[in-house]
C-alpha positions as CSV (number, residue, x, y, z in Angstrom):
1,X,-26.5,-5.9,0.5
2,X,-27.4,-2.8,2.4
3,X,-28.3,-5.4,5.7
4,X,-24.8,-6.5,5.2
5,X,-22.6,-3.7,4.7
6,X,-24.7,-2.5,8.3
7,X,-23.6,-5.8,9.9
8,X,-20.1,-5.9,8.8
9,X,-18.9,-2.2,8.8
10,X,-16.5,-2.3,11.7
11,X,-13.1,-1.0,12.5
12,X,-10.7,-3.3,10.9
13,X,-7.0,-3.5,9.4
14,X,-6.5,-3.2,5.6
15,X,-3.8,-6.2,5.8
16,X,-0.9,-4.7,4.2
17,X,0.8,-7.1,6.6
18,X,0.0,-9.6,9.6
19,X,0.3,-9.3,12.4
20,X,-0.8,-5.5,11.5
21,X,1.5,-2.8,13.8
22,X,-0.5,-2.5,16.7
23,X,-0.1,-6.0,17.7
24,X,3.5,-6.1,16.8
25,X,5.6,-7.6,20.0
26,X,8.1,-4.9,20.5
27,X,9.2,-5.7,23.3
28,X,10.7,-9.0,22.4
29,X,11.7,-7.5,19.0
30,X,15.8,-7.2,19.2
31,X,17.8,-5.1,16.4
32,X,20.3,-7.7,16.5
33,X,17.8,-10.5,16.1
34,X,16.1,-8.0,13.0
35,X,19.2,-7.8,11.0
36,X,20.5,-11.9,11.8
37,X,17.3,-13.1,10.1
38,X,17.3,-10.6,7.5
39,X,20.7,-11.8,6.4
40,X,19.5,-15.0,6.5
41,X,16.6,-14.2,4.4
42,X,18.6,-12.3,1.7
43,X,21.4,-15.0,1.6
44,X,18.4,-17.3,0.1
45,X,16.2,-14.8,-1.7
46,X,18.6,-12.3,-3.5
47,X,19.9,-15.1,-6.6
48,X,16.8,-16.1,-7.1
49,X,13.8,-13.5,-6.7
50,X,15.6,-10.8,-5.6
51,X,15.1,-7.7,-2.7
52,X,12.5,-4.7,-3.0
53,X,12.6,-1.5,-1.8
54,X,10.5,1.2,-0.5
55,X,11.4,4.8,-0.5
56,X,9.4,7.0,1.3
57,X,9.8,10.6,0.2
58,X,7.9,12.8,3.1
59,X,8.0,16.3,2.2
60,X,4.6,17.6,0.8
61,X,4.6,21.5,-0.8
62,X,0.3,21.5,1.2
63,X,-1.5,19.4,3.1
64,X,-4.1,17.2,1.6
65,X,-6.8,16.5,4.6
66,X,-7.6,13.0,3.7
67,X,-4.0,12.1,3.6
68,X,-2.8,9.6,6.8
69,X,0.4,9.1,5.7
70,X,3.9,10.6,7.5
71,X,4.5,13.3,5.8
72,X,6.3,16.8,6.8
73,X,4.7,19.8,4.8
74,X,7.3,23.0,3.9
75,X,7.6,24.7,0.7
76,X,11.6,25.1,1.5
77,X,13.3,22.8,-1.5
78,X,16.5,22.6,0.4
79,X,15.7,20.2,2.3
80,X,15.8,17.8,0.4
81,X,19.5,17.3,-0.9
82,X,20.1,16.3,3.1
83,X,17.0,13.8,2.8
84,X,18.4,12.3,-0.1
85,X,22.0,11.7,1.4
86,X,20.4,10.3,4.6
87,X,18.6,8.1,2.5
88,X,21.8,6.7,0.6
89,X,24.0,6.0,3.8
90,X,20.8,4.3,5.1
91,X,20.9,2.0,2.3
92,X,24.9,1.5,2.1
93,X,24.4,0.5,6.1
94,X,22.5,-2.2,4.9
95,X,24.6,-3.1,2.0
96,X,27.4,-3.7,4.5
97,X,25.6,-6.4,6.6
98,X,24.7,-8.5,3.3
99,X,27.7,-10.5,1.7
100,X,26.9,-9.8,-1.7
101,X,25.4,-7.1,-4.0
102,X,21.6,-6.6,-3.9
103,X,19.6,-7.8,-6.8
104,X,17.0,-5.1,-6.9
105,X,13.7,-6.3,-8.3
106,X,11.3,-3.8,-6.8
107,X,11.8,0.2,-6.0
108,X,8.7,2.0,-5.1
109,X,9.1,5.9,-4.4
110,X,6.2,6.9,-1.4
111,X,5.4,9.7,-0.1
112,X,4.7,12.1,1.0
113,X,5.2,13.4,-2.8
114,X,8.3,12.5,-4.6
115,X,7.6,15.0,-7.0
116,X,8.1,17.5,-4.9
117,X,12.1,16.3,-5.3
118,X,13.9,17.9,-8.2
119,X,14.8,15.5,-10.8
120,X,18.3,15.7,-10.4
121,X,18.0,14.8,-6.3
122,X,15.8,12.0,-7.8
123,X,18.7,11.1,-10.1
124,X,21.5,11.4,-7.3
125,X,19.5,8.9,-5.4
126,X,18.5,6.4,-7.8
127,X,22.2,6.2,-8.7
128,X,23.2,6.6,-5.3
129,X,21.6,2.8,-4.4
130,X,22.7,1.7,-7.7
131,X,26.8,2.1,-6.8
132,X,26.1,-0.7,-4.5
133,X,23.3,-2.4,-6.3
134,X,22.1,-4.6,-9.5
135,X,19.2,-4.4,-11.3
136,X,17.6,-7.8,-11.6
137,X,16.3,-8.8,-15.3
138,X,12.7,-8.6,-14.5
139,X,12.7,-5.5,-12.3
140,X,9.7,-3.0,-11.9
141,X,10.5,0.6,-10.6
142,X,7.2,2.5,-10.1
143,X,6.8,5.7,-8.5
144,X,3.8,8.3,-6.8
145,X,3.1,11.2,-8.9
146,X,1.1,14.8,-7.9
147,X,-0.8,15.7,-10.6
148,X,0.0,19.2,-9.7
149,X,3.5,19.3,-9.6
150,X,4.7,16.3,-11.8
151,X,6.5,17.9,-14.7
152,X,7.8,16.3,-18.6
153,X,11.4,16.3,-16.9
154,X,10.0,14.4,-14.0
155,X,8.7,11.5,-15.8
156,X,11.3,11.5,-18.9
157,X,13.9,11.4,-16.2
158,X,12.3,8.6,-13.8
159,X,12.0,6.9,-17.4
160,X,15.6,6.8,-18.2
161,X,16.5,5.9,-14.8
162,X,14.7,2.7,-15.3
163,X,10.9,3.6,-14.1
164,X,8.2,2.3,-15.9
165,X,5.5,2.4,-13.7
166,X,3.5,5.7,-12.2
167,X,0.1,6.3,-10.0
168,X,-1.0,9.2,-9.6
169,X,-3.2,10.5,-7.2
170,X,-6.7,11.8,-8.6
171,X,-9.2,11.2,-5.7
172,X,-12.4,12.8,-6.6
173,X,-12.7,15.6,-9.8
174,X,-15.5,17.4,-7.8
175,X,-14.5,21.4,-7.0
176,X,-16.2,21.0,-3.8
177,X,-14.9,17.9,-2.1
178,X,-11.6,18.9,-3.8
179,X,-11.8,22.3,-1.2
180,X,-12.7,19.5,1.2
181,X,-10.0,17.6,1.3
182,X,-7.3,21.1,-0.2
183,X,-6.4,18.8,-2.6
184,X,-7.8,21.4,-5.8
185,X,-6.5,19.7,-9.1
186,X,-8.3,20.5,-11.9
187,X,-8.5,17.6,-14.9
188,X,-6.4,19.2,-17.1
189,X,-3.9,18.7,-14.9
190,X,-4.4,14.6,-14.6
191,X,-5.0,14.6,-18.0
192,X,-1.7,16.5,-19.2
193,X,0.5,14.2,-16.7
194,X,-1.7,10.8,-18.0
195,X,-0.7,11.9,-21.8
196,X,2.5,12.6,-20.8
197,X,3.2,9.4,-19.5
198,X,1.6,7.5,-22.3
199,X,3.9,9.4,-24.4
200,X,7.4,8.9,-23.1
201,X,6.5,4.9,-22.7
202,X,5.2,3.9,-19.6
203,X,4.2,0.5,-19.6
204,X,1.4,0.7,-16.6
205,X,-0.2,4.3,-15.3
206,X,-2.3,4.4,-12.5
207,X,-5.3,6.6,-10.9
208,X,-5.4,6.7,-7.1
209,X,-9.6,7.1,-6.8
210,X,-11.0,7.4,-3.3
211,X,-14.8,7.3,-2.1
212,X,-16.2,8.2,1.2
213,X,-14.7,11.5,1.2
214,X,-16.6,14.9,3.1
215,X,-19.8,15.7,0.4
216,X,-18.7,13.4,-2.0
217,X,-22.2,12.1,-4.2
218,X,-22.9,10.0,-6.4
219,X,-22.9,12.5,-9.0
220,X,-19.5,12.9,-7.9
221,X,-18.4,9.8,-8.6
222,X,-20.2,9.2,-12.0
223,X,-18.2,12.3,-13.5
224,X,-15.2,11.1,-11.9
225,X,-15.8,7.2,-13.3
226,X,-16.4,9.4,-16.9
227,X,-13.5,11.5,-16.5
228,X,-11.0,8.6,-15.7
229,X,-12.5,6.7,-18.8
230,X,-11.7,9.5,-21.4
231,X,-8.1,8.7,-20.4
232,X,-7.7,5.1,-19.5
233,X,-5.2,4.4,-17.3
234,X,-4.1,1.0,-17.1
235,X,-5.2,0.3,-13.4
236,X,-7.3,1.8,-11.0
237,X,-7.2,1.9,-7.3
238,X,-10.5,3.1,-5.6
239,X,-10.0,3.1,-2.0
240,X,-12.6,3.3,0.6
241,X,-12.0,6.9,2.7
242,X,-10.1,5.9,5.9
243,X,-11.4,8.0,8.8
244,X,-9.0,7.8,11.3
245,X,-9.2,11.4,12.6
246,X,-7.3,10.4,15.9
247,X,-4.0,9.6,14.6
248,X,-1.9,12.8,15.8
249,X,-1.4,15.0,12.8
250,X,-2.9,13.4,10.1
251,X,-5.2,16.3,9.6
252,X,-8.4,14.8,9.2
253,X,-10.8,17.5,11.6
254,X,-10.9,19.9,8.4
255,X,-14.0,19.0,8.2
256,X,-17.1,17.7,10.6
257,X,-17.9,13.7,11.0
258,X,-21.7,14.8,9.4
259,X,-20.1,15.4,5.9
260,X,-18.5,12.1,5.1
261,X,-21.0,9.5,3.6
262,X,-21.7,6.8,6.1
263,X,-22.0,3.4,5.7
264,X,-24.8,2.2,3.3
265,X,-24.6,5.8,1.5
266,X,-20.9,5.5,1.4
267,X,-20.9,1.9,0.1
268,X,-23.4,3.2,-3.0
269,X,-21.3,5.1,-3.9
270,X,-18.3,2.1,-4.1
271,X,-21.3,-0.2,-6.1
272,X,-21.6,2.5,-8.4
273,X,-18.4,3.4,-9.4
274,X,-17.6,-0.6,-9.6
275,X,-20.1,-1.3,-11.7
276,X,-19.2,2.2,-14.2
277,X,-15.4,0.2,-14.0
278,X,-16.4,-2.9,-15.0
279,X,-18.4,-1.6,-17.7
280,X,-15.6,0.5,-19.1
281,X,-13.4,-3.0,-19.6
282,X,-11.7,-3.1,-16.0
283,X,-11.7,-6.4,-14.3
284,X,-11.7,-6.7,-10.6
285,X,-8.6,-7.8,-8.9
286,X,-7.8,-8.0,-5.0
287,X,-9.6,-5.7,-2.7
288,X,-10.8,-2.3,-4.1
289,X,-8.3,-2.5,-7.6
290,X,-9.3,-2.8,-11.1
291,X,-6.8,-3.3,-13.9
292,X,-7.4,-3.5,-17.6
293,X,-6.8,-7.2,-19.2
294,X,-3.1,-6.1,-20.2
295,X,-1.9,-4.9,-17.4
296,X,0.7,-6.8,-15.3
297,X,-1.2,-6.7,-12.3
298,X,-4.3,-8.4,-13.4
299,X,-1.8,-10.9,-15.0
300,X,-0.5,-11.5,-11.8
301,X,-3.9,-11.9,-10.5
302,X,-4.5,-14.5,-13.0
303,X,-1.7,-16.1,-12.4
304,X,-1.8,-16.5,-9.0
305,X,1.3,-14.0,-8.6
306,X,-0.5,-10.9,-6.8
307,X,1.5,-10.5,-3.9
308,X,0.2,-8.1,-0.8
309,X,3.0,-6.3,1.6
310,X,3.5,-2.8,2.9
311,X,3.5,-1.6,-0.8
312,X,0.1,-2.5,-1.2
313,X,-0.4,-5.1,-4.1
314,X,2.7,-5.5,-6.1
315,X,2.6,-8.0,-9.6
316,X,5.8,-10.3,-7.7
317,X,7.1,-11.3,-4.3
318,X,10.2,-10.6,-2.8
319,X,10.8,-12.0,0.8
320,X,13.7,-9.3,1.6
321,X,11.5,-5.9,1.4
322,X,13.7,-2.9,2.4
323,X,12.2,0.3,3.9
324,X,14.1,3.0,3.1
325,X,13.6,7.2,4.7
326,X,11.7,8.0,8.0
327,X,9.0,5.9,9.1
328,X,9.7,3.3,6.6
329,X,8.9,-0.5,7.4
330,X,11.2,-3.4,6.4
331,X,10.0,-7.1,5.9
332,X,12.3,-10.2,5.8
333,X,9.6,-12.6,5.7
334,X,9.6,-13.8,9.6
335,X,10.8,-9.9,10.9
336,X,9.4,-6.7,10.3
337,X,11.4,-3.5,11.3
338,X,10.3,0.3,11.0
339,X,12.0,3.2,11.1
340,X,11.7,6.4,13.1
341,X,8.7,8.3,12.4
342,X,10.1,11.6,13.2
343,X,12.6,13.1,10.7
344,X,14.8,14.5,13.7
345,X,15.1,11.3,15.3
346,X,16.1,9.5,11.8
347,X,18.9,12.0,11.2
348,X,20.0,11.5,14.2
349,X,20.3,7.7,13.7
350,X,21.5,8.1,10.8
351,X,24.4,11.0,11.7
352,X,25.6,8.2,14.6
353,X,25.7,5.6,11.9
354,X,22.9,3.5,13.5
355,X,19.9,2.2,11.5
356,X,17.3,4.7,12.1
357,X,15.0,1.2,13.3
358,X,12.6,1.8,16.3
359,X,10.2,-1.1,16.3
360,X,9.6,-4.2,15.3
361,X,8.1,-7.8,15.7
362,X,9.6,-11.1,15.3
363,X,6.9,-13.4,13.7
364,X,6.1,-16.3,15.1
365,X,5.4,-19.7,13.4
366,X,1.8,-19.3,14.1
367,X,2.1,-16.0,13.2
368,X,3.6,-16.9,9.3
369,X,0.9,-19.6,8.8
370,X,-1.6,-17.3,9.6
371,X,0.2,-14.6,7.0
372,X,0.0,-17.0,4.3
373,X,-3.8,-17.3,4.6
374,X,-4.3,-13.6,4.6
375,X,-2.3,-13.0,1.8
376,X,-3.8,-16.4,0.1
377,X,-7.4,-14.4,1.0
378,X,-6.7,-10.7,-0.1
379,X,-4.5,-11.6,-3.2
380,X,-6.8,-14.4,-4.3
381,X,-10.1,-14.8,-2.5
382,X,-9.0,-18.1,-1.4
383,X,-6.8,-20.2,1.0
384,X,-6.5,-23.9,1.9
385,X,-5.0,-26.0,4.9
386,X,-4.8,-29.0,3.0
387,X,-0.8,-28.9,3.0
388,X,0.3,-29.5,6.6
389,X,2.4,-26.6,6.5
390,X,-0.6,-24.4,6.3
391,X,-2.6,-26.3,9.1
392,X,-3.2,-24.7,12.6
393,X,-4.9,-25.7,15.2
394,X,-7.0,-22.9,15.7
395,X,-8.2,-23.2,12.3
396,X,-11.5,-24.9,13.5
397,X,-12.9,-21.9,15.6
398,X,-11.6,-19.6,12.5
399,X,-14.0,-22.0,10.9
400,X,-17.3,-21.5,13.3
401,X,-16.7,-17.5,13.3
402,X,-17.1,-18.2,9.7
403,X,-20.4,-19.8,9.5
404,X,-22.4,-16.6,9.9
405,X,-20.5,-15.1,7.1
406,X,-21.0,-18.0,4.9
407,X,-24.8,-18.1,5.7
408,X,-24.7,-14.7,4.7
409,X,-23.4,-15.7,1.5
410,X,-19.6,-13.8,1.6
411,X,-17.8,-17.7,1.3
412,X,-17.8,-21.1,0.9
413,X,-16.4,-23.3,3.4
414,X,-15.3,-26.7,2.0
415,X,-13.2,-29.8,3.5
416,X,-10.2,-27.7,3.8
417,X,-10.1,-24.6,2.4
418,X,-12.7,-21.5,1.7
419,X,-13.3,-19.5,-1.1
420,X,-14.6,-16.1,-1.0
421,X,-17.9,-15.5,-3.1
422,X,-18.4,-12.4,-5.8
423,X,-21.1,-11.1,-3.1
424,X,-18.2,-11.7,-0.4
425,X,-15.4,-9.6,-2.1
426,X,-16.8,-6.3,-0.8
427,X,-16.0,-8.4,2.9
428,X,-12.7,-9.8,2.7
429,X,-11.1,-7.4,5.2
430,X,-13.7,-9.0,7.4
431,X,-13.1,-12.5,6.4
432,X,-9.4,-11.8,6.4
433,X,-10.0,-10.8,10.7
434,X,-11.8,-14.1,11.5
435,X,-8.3,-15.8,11.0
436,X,-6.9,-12.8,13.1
437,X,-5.6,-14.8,16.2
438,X,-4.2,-11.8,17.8
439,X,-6.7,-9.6,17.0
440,X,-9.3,-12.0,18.7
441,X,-7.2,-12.4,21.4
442,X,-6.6,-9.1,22.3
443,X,-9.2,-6.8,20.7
444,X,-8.7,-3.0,20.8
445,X,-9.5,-1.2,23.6
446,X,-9.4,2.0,21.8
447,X,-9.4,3.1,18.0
448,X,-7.1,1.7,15.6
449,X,-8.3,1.1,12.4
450,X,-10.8,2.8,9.4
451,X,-14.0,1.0,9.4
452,X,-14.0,-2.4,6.9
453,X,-17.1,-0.8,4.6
């Protein structure tokens, strides 16, 4: 395993969509062209699974050092009535352009921290996009929670507005990678919020665990694995540490290259805590997620529902994914759209009553084929050409970049599909960027992505 994990720990994307961002065409990609086929999307996919949406919240009260996500750190509360606001007209823009009321399946609060909002801005918006919106039957509303700052009234409130599902980010109990990282959380304070939660009647709580991070041990990991089993959460993410210092702003030089755990060390440390999981009564599901046999997300798993988008893994599909706040990405299937990354430049989108869209890529039919087999291979650990409408001709040197992989063990290759091994799992970002046509097409000149291992 350790021969492997040196042979296959390259930079790589973690698929949250294809083609990934930095091989979007933007300069082909038209706003015009971005909201006709999202119209034409929603006309078809609203009656009968319905639209998600994604909310990011950005505003963080301190800066967590492992963190790459856009966020905007200020202890200053008022800004957050305006964000709110900006956020509703952004959604009742979009309302306009569809011809009937959205059926919301899926709401996801990102940050950022949205419990850094009060819980009455959290309730003006959640009934904000609910005077122009319906809640479908089966809908799932789940939401990112700080240990630190995630009160009763928090999640009693996000309860009664319909929430049922909450992560909350945990990372690593040690004091010393928790100075590390400034993200210092005590357990009491995960434990309190985890109670809480169980408490008022949520159906699915999360921990958000990471390894790889600066002087994280095994040790560290063990007590963490121990800790996390006292409680039980329902599902479990453990993330591999992605160490992408170079993105402006994300604030990964807090601390030196020397004191993250590199490849085989760092991998231990994933085999270890896996294995402590899957003691405990978690069973594996997608890539680096463990769920307990009633949760709804291993049901999906089983069921062959686990669906893969800018979310992460969600338990349905939606075609018509929303992106709502700065930065935010929107998916209709066969167009992806993202928002401005800056906050100044979103308000001032959204004061001239423009979408706050900046980019985007219009996928082509290569492009969705190609999308299904990722999302076949990250959701399932399997794909098949065997229906034409999943054939491509570039399917046979996917196949002989393959080989090596399969010799290694990490899949098996059959008439016309593959299947990824037990032993392969740990790989599938890897297997997932042999059917990469842009990427092989056009590799990176410079950095882009965290390292696959």
């Amino acid at each position: 395993m350790l021969s492997l994990i040196q042979k296959y720990n390259v930079p790589g994307p973690r698929y949250t969509s294809y083609p990934t961002v930095p091989f979007w065409e933007e300069d082909a990609f038209t706003e015009q062209q971005w909201i006709q086929n999202l119209k034409e999307t929603f006309k078809i996919s609203n009656h009968t699974e319905g639209i998600s949406l994604y909310i990011h919240l950005p505003f963080c009260e301190s800066l967590c050092t492992f963190c790459g996500c856009n966020k905007r750190i200020t202890k200053r509360h008022e800004v957050e009535s305006p964000y709110i606001k900006a956020v509703i007209k952004e959604w009742r823009m979009y309302c306009d352009l569809f011809s009937r009321k959205p059926n919301i399946k899926e709401i996801h609060l990102g940050g950022g921290t949205p419990t850094f909002f009060s819980t009455e801005n959290l309730t003006l918006l959640m009934n904000g996009i609910f005077e122009t919106a319906n809640k479908a039957d089966d809908y799932i509303f789940s939401f990112e929670g700080h240990p630190n700052n995630t009160t009763k009234e928090h999640l009693q409130t996000l309860y009664n507005l319909g929430f049922r599902r909450v992560s909350f980010g945990v990372q690593d109990y040690s004091p010393t990678v928790q100075q590390a990282i400034h993200r210092v959380q005590p357990f009491q304070n995960v434990a309190k919020v985890t109670l809480w939660a169980k408490e008022i009647g949520y159906t699915s709580i999360g921990h958000d665990l990471i390894y790889g991070l600066p002087f994280q041990n095994l040790k560290d990991v063990v007590d963490t694995i121990l800790k996390t089993k006292s409680l039980m959460p329902d599902r479990i993410s453990f993330y591999s540490y992605a160490h992408v210092p170079w993105l402006k702003g994300n604030g990964q030089r807090g601390f030196k290259d020397e004191d993250i755990p590199q490849s085989d060390a760092k991998r231990q440390l994933y085999e270890i805590g896996k294995k402590m999981l899957l003691e405990i009564g978690y069973l594996e599901i997608g890539m680096d997620h463990f769920a307990l046999p009633t949760d709804e997300m291993y049901q999906a798993f089983e069921n062959k529902n686990l669906h893969r988008n800018f979310m992460g893994y969600t338990a349905s599909k939606t075609e018509v994914m929303i992106g709502l706040g700065v930065s935010s990405i929107s998916d209709s299937w066969n167009s992806f759209a993202q928002n401005e990354k800056s906050l100044e430049d979103y308000y001032t989108k959204i004061e001239a009553n423009k979408l706050p869209v900046f980019r985007g890529h219009h996928l082509s039919q290569e492009d969705l084929i190609i999308r299904k087999h990722i999302l076949n291979l990250m959701c399932h650990f399997e794909t098949s050409w065997k229906e034409e409408a999943l054939f491509f001709p570039d399917i046979y040197g996917v196949l002989e970049n393959l080989e090596e992989m399969e010799q290694d063990g990490l899949l098996i290759i059959e008439d016309d599909s593959i299947k990824v091994t037990d032993l392969g799992k740990a790989f599938v970002r890897n297997i997932c960027m042999a059917f990469d046509l842009r990427l092989r097409r056009k590799a990176p000149q410079t950095e882009l992505f965290s390292m696959t291992i």
